[in-house]
C-alpha positions as CSV (number, residue, x, y, z in Angstrom):
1,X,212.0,200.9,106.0
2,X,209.8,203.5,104.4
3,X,211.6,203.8,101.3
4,X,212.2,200.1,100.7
5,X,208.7,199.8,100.5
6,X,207.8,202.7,98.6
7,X,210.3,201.2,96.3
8,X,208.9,198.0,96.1
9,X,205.4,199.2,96.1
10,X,206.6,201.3,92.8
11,X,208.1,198.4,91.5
12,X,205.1,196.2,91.6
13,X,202.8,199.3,90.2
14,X,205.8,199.1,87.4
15,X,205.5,195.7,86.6
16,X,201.4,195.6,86.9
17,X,201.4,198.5,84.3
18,X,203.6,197.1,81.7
19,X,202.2,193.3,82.2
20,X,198.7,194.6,81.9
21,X,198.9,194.4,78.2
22,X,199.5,190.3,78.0
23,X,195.9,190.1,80.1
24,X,193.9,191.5,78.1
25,X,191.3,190.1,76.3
26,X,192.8,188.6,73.0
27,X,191.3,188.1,69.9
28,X,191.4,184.8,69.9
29,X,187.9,183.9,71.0
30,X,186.9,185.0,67.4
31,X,186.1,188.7,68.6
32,X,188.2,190.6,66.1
33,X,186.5,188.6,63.1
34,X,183.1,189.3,64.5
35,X,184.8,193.1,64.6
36,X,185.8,193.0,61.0
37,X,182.5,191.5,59.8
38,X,180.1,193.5,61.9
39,X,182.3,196.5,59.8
40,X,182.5,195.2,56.4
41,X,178.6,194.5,56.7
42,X,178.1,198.0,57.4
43,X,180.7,198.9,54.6
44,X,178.9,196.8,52.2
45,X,175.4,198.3,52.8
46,X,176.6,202.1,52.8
47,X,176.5,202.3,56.4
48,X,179.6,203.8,57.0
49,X,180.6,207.7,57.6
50,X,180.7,210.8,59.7
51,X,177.6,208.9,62.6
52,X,179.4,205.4,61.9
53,X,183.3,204.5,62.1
54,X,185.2,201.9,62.9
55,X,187.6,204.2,64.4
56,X,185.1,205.5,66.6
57,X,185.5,202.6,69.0
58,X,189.6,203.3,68.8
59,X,189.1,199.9,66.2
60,X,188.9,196.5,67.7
61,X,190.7,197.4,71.5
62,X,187.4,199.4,71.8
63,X,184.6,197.7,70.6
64,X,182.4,195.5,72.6
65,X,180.5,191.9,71.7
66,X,177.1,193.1,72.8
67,X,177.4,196.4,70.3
């Protein structure tokens, strides 16, 4: 009985951890554009460098609405 459910238990962890991706947040609410123009803003008026990155929000996965 134990091992069946620690089986099942580490099956369900299994399936949480590799489903977990799919419900995320997508880009689809228009996110990732507001991500690529809040950047190319900053690009555009010199903004950009060692302080200010887009990498330094791991790019778009990262980066919050309210930044």
């Amino acid at each position: 009985m134990k091992r069946t459910t620690l089986i099942i238990a580490l099956t369900l962890v299994l399936l949480l951890a590799v489903a977990a991706p799919a419900f995320a947040v997508s880009g689809a609410d228009g996110a990732g554009r507001t991500f690529g123009q809040v950047h190319a803003d900053h690009a555009q008026a010199g903004m950009l460098g060692a302080g200010m990155n887009p990498g330094m929000h791991n790019g778009f996965a990262g980066w919050h609405l309210s930044h």
